[in-house]
Every structure is written in C-alpha cells, then in structure tokens.
mmCIF file of the N, C-alpha and C atoms, coordinates in Angstrom:
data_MODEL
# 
_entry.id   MODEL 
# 
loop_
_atom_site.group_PDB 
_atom_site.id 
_atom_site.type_symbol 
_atom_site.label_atom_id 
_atom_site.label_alt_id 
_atom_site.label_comp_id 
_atom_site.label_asym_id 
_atom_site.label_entity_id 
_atom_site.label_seq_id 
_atom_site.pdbx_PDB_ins_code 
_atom_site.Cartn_x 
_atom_site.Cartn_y 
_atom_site.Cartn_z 
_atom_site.occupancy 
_atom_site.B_iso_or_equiv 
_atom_site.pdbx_formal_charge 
_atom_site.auth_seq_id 
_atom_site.auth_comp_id 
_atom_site.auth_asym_id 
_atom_site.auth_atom_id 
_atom_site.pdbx_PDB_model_num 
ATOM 1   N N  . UNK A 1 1  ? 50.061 82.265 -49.519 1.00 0.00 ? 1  UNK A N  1 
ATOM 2   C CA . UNK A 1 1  ? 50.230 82.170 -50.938 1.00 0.00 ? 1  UNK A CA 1 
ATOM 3   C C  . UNK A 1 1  ? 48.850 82.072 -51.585 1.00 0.00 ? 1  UNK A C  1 
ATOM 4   N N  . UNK A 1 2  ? 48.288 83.054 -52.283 1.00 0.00 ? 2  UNK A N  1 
ATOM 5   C CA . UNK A 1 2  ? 47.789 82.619 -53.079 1.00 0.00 ? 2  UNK A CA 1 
ATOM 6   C C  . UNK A 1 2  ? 47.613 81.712 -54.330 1.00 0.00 ? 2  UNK A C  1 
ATOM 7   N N  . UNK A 1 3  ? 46.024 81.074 -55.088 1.00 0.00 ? 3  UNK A N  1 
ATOM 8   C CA . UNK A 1 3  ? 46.355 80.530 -56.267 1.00 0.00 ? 3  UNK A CA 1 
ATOM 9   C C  . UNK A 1 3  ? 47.111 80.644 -57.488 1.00 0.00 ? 3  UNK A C  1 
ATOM 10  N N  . UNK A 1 4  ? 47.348 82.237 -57.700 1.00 0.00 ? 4  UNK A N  1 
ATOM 11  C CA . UNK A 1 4  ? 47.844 83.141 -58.694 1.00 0.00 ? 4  UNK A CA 1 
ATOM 12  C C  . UNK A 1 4  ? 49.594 82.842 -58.592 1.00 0.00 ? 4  UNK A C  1 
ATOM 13  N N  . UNK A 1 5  ? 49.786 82.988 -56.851 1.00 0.00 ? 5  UNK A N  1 
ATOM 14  C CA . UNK A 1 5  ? 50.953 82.769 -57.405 1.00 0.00 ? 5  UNK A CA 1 
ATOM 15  C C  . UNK A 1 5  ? 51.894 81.448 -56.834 1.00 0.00 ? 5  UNK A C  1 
ATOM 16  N N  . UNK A 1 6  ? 51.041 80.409 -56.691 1.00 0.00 ? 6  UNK A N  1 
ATOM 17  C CA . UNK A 1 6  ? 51.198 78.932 -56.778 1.00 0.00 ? 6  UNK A CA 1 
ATOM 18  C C  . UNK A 1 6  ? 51.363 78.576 -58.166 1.00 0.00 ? 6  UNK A C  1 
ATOM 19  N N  . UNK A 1 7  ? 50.139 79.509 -59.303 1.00 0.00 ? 7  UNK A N  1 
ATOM 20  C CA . UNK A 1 7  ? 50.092 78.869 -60.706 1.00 0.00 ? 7  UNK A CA 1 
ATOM 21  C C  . UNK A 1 7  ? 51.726 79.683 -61.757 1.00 0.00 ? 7  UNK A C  1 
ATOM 22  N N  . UNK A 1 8  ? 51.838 80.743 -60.982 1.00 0.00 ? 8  UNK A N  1 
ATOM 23  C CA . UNK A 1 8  ? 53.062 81.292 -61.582 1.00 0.00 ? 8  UNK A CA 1 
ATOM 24  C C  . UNK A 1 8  ? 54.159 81.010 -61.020 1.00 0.00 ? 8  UNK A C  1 
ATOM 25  N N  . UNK A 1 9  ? 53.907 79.808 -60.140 1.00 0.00 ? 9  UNK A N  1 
ATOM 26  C CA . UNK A 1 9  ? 55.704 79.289 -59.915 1.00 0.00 ? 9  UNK A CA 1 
ATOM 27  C C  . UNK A 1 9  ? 55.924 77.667 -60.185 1.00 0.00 ? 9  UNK A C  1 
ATOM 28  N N  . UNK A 1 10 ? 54.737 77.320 -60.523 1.00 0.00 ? 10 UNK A N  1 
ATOM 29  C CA . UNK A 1 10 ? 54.431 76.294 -61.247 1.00 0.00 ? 10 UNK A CA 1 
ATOM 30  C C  . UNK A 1 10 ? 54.686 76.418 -62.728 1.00 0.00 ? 10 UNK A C  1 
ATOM 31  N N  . UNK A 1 11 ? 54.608 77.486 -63.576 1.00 0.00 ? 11 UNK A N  1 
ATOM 32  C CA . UNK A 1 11 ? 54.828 77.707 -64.731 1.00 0.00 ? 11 UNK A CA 1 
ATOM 33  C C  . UNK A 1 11 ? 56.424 77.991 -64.785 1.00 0.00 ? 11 UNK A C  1 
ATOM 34  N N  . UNK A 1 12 ? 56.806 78.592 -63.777 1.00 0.00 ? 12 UNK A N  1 
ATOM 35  C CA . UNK A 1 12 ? 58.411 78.934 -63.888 1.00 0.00 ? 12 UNK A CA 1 
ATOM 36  C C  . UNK A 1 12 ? 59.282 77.455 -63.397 1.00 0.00 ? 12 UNK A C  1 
ATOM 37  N N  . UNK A 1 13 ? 58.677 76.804 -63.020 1.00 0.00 ? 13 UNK A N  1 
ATOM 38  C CA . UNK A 1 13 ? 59.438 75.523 -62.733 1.00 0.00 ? 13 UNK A CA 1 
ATOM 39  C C  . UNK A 1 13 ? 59.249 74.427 -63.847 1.00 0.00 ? 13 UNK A C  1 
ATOM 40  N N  . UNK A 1 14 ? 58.452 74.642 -64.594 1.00 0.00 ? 14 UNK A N  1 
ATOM 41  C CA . UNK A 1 14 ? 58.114 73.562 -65.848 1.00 0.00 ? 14 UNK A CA 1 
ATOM 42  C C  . UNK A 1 14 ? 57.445 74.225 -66.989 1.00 0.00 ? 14 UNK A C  1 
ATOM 43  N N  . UNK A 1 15 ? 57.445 76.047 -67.300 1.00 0.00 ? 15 UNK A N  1 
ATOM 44  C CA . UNK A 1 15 ? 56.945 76.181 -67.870 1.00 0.00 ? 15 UNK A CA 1 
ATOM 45  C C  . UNK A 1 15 ? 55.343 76.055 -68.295 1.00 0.00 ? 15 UNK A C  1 
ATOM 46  N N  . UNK A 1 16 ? 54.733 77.090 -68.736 1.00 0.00 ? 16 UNK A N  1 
ATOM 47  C CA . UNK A 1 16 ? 53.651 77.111 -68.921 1.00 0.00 ? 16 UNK A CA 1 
ATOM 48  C C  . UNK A 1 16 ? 52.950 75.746 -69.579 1.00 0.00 ? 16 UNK A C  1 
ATOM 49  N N  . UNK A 1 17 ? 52.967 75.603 -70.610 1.00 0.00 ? 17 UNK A N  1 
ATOM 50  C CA . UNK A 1 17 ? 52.638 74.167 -71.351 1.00 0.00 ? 17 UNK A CA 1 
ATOM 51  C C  . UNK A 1 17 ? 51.964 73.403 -70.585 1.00 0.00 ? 17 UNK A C  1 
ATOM 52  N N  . UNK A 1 18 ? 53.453 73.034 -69.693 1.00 0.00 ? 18 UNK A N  1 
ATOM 53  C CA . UNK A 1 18 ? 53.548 71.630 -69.451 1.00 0.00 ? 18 UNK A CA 1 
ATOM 54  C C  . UNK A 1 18 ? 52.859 71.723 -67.890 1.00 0.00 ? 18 UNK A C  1 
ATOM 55  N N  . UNK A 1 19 ? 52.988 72.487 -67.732 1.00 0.00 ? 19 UNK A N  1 
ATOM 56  C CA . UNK A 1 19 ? 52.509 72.849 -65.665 1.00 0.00 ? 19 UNK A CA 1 
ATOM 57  C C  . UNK A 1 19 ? 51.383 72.509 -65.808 1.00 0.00 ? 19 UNK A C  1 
ATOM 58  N N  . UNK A 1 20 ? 50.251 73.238 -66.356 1.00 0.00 ? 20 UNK A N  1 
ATOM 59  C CA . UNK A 1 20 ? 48.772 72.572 -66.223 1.00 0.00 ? 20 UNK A CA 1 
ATOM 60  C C  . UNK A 1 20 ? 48.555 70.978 -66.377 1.00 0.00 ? 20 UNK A C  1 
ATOM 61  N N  . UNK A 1 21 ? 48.940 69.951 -67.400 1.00 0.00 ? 21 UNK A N  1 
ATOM 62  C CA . UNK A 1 21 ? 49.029 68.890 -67.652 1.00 0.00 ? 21 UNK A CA 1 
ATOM 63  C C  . UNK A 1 21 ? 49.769 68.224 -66.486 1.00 0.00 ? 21 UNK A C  1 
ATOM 64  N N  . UNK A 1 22 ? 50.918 68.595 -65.710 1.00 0.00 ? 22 UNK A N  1 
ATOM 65  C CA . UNK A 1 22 ? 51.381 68.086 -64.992 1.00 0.00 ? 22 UNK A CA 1 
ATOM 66  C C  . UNK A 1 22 ? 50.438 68.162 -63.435 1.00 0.00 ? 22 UNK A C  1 
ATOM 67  N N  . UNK A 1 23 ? 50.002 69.110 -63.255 1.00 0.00 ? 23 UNK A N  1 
ATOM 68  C CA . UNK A 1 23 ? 49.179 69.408 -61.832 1.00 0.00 ? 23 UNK A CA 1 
ATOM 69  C C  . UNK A 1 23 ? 47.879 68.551 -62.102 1.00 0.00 ? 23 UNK A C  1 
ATOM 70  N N  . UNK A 1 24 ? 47.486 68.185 -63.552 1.00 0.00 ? 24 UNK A N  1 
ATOM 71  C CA . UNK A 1 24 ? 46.378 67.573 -63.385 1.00 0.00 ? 24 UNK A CA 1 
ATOM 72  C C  . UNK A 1 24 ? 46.822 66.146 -63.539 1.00 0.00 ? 24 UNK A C  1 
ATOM 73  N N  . UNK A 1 25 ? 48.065 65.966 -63.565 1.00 0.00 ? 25 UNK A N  1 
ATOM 74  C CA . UNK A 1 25 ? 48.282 64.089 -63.987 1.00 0.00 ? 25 UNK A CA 1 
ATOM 75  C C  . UNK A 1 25 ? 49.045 63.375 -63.088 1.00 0.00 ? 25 UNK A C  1 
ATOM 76  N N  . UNK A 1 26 ? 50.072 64.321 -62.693 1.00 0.00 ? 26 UNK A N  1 
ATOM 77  C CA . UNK A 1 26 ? 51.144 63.326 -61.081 1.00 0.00 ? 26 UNK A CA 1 
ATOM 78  C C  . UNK A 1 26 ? 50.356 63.346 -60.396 1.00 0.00 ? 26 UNK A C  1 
ATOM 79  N N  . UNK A 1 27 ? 50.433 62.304 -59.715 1.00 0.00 ? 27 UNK A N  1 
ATOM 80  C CA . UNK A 1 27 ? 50.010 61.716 -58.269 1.00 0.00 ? 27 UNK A CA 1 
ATOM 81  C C  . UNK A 1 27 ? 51.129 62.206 -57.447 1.00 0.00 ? 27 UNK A C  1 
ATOM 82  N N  . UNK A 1 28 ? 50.972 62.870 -56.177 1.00 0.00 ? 28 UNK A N  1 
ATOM 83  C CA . UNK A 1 28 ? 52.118 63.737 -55.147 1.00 0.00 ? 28 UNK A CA 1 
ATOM 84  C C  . UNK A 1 28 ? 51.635 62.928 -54.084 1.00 0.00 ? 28 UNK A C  1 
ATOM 85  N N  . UNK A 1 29 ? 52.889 62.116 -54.079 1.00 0.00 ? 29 UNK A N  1 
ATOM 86  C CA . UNK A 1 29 ? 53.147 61.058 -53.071 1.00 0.00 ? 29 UNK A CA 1 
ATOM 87  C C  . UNK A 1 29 ? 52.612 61.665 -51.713 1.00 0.00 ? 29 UNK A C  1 
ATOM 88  N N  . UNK A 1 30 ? 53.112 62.893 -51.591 1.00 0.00 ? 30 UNK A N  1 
ATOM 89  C CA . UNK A 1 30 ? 52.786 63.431 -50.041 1.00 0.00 ? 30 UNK A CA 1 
ATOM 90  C C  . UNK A 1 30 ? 51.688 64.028 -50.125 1.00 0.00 ? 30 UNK A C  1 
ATOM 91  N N  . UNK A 1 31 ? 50.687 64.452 -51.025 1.00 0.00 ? 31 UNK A N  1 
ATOM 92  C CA . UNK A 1 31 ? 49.178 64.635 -50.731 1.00 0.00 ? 31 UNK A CA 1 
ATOM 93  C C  . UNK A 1 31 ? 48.206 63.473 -51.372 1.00 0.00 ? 31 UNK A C  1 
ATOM 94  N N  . UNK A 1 32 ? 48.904 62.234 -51.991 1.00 0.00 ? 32 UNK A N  1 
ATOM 95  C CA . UNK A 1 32 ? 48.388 61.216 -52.116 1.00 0.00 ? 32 UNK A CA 1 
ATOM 96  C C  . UNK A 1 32 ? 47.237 62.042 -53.512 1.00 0.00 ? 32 UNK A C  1 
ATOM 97  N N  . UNK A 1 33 ? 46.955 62.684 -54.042 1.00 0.00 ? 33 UNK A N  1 
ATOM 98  C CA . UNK A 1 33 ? 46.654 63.494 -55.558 1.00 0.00 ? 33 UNK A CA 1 
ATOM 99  C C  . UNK A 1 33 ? 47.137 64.019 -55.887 1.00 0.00 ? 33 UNK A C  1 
ATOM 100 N N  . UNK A 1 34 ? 46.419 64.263 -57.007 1.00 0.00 ? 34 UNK A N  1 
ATOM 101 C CA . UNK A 1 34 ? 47.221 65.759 -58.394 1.00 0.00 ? 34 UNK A CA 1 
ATOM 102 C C  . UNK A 1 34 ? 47.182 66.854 -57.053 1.00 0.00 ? 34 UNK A C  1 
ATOM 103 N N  . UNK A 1 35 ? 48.003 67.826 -57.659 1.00 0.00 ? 35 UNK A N  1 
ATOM 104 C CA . UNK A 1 35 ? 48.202 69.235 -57.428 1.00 0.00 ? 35 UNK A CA 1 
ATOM 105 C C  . UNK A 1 35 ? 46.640 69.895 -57.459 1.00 0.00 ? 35 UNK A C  1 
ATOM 106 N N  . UNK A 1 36 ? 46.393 69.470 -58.730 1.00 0.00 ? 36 UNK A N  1 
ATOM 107 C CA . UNK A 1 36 ? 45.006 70.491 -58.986 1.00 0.00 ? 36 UNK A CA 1 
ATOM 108 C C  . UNK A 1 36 ? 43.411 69.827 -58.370 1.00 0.00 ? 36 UNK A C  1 
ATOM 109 N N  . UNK A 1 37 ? 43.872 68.675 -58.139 1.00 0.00 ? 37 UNK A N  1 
ATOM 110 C CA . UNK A 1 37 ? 42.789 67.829 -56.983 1.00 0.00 ? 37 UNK A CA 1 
ATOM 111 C C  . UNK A 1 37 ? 42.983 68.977 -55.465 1.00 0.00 ? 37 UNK A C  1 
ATOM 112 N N  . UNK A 1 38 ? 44.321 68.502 -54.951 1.00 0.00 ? 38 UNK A N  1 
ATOM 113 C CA . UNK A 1 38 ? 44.281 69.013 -54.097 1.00 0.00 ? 38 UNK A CA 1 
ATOM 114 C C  . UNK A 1 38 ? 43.260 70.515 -54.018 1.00 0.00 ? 38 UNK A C  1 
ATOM 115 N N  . UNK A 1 39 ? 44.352 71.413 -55.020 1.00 0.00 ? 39 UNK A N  1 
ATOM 116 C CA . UNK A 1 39 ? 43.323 72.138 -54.715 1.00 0.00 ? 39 UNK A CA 1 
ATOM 117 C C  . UNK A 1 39 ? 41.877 72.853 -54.883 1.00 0.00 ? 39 UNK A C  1 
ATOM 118 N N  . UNK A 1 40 ? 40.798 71.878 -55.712 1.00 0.00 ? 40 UNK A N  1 
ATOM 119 C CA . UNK A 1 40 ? 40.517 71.787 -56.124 1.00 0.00 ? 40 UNK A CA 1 
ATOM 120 C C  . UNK A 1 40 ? 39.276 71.192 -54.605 1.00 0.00 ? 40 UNK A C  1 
ATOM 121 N N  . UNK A 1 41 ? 40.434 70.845 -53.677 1.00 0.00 ? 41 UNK A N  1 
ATOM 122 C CA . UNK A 1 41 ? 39.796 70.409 -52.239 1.00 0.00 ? 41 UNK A CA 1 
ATOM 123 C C  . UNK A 1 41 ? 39.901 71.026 -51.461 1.00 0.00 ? 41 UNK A C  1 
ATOM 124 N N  . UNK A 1 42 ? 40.609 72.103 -51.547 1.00 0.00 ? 42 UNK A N  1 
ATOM 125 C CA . UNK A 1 42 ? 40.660 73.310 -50.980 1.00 0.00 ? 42 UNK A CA 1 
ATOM 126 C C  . UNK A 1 42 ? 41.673 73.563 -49.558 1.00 0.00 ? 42 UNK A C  1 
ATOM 127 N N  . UNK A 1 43 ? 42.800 72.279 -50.685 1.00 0.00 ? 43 UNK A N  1 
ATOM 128 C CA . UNK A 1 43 ? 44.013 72.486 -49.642 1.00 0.00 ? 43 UNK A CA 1 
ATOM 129 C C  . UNK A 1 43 ? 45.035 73.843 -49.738 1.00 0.00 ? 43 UNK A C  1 
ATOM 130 N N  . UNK A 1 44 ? 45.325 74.185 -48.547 1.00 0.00 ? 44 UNK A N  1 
ATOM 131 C CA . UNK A 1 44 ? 46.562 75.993 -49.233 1.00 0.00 ? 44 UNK A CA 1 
ATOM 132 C C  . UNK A 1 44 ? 47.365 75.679 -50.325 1.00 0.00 ? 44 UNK A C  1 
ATOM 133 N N  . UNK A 1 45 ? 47.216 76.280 -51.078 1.00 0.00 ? 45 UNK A N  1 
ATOM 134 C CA . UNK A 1 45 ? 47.806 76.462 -52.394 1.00 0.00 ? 45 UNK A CA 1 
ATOM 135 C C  . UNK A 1 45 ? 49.650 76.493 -51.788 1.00 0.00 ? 45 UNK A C  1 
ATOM 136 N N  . UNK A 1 46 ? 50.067 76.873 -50.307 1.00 0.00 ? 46 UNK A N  1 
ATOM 137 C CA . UNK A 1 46 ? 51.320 77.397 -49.754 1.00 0.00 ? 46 UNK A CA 1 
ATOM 138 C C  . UNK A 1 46 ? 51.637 75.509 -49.484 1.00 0.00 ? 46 UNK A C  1 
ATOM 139 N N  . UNK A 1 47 ? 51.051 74.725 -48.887 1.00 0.00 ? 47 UNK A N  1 
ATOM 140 C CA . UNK A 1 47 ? 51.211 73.461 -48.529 1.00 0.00 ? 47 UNK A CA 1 
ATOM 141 C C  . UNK A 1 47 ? 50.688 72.889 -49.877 1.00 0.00 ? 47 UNK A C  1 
ATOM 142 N N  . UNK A 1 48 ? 50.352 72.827 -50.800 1.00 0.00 ? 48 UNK A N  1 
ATOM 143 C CA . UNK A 1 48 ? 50.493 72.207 -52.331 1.00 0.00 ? 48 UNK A CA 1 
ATOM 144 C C  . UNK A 1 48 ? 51.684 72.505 -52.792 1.00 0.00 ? 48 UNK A C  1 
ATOM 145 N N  . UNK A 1 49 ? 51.998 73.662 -52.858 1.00 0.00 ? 49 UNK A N  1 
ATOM 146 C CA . UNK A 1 49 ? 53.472 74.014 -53.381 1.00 0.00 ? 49 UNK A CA 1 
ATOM 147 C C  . UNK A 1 49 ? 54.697 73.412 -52.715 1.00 0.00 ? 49 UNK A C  1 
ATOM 148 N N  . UNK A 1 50 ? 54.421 73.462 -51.965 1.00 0.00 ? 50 UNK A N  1 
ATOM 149 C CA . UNK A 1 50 ? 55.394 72.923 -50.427 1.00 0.00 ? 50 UNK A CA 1 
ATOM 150 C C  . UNK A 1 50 ? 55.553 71.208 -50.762 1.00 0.00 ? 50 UNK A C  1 
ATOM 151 N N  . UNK A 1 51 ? 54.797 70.391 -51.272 1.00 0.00 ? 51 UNK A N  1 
ATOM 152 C CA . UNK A 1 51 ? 54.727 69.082 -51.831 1.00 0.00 ? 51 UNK A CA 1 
ATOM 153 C C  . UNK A 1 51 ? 55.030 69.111 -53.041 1.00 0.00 ? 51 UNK A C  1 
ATOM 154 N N  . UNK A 1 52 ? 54.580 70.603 -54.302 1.00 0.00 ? 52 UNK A N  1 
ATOM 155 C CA . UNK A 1 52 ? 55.088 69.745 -55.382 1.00 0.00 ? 52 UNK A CA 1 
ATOM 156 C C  . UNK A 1 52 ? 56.488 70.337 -55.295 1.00 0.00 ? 52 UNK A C  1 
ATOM 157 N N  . UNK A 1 53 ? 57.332 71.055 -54.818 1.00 0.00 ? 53 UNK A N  1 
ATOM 158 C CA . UNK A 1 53 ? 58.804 71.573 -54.539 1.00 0.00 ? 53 UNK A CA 1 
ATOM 159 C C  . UNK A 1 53 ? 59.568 70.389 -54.037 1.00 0.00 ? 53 UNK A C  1 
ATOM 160 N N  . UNK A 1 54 ? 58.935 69.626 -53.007 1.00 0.00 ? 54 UNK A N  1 
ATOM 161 C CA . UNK A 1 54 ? 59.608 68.228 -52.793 1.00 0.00 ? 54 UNK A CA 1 
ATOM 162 C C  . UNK A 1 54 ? 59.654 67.366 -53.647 1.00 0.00 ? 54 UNK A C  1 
ATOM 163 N N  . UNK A 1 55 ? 58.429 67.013 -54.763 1.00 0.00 ? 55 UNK A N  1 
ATOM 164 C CA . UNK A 1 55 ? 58.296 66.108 -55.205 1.00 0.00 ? 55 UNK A CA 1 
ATOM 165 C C  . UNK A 1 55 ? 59.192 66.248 -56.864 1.00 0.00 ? 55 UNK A C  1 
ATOM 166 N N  . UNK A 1 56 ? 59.270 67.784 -56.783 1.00 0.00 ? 56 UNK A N  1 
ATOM 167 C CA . UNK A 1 56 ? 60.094 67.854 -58.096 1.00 0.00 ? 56 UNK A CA 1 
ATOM 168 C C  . UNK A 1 56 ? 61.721 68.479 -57.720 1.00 0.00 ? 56 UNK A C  1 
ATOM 169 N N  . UNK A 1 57 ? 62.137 68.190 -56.753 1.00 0.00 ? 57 UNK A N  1 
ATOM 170 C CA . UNK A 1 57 ? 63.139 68.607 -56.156 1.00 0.00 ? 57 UNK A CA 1 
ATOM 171 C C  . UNK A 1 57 ? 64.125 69.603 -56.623 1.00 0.00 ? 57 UNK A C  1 
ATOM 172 N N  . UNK A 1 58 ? 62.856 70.667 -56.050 1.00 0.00 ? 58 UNK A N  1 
ATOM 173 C CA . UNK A 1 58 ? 63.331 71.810 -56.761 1.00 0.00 ? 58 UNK A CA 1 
ATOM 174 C C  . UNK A 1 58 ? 64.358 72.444 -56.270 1.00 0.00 ? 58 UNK A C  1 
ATOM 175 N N  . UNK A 1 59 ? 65.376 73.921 -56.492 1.00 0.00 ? 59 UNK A N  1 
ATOM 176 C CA . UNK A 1 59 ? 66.536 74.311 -55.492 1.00 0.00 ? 59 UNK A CA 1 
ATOM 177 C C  . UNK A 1 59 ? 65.723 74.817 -54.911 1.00 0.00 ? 59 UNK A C  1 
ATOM 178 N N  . UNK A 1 60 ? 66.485 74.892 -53.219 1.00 0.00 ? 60 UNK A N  1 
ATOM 179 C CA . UNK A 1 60 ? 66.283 76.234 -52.593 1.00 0.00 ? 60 UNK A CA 1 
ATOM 180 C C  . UNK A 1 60 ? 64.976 77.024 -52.617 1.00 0.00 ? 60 UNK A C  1 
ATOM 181 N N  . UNK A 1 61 ? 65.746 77.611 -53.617 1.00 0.00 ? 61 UNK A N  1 
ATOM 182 C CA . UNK A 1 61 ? 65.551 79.046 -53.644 1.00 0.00 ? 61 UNK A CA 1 
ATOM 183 C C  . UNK A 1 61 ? 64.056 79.390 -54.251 1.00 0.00 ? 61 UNK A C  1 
ATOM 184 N N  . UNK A 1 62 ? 63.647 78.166 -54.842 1.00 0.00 ? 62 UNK A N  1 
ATOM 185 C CA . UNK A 1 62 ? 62.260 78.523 -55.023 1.00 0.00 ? 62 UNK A CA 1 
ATOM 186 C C  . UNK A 1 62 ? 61.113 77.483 -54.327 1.00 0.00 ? 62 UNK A C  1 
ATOM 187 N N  . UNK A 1 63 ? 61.568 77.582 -53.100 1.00 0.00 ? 63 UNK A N  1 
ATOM 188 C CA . UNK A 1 63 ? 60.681 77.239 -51.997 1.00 0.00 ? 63 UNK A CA 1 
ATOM 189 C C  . UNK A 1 63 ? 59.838 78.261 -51.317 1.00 0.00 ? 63 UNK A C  1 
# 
C-alpha cells in the first residue's frame, strides 16, 4: 500500500475534513501514536491502516 492510497481510504472512512485532523490527534492504541507520527516514522502505510481499521472498527470490506 502506498501513502496515496492509505490517505484515500482514510478520507473515505471519515471523510476528507476530518481524516487529516484525526491522523494527527488519536493516539492508536496498537501503534501507541497518531497515524501520521507513525508514518511520519516510516512505519508501512499497509500496517498503519491495518491499526487505524481496528481502532475505528471499520467493516470488512474496507480492510
């Protein structure tokens, strides 16, 4: 997965707006930072997504 489309399924799960503000402000219990820390540390954008899908318990189908 790329960043591009980590940031466009982040926008489809909370909308544009609010997705940036949110990746820079939850704390994700399972990477212990923001989304955008993480990657920002240069964790896979595929295992960031993979935590915030748990953490916002998303369906299925957009795992």
């Amino acid at each position: 997965m790329r960043h591009t489309e980590f940031w466009a399924r982040l926008d489809h799960a909370l909308g544009r707006d609010y997705s940036r503000s949110w990746a820079q402000q939850f704390v994700i219990t399972d990477l212990g930072r923001t989304a955008q820390e993480a990657l920002d540390a240069g964790v896979p954008p595929k295992e960031v997504w993979a935590a915030v899908w748990r953490a916002l318990e998303l369906p299925a189908n957009q795992r």
